[in-house]
C-alpha positions in Angstrom: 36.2 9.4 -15.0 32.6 7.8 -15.8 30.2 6.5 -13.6 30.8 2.9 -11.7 28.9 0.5 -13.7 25.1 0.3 -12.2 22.3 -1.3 -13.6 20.3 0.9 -15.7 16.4 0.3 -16.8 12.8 0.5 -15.3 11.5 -2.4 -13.0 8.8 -4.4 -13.9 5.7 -2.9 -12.1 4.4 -5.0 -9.1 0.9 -6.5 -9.9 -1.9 -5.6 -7.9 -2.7 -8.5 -5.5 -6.4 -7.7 -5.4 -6.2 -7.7 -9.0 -4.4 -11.0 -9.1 -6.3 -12.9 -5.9 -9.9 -12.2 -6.6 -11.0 -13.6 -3.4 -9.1 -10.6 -1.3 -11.3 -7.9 -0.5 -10.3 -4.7 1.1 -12.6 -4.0 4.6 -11.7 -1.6 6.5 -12.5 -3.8 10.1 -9.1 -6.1 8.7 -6.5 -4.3 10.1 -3.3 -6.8 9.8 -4.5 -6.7 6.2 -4.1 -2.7 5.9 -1.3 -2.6 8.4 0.6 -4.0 5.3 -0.3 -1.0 3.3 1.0 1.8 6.1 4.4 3.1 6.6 6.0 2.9 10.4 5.1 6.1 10.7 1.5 5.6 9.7 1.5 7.1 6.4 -0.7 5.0 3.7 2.3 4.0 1.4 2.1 5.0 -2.6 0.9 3.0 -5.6 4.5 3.0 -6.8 5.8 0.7 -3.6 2.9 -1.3 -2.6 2.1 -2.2 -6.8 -1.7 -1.7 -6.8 -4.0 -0.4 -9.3 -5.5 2.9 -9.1 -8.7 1.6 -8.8 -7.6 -0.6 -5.1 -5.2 1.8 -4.3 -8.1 4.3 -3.5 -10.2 1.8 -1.8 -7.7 0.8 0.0 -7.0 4.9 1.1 -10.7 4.9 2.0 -10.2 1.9 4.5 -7.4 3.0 6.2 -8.9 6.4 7.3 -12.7 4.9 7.9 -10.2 2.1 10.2 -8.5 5.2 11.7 -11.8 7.1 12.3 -13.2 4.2 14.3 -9.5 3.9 16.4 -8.6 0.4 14.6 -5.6 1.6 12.9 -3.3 4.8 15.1 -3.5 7.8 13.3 0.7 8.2 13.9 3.1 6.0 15.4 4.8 7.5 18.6 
């Protein structure tokens, strides 16, 4: 009795797309750009699914909650 055949191995790691597209910079007035980087629920979504470096990841953390501060971006979703 073994285990159904599934695919076993890591994924390749998404590529940051600030990293990749130079021109993109994170602003914390763009909010259809950060809406992209928030769960439904209004959680800012983990390096691991959206693919960016540390380095964007936590600017883009910092935009999100300066965009919430100011009431651009809901703090939850009802």
């Amino acid at each position: 009795m073994g285990m159904p055949n599934r695919r076993r191995g890591r994924r390749r790691r998404r590529i940051c797309t600030f990293c990749a597209n130079k021109s993109k910079v994170i602003d914390y007035k763009d909010v259809n750009q950060l809406r992209k980087y928030v769960s439904e629920r209004g959680k800012i979504l983990p390096r691991r699914i959206t693919g960016n470096c540390a380095k964007h990841q936590r600017a883009l953390t910092v935009a999100i909650k300066r965009a919430r501060h100011i009431a651009l971006l809901p703090y939850t979703v009802e």
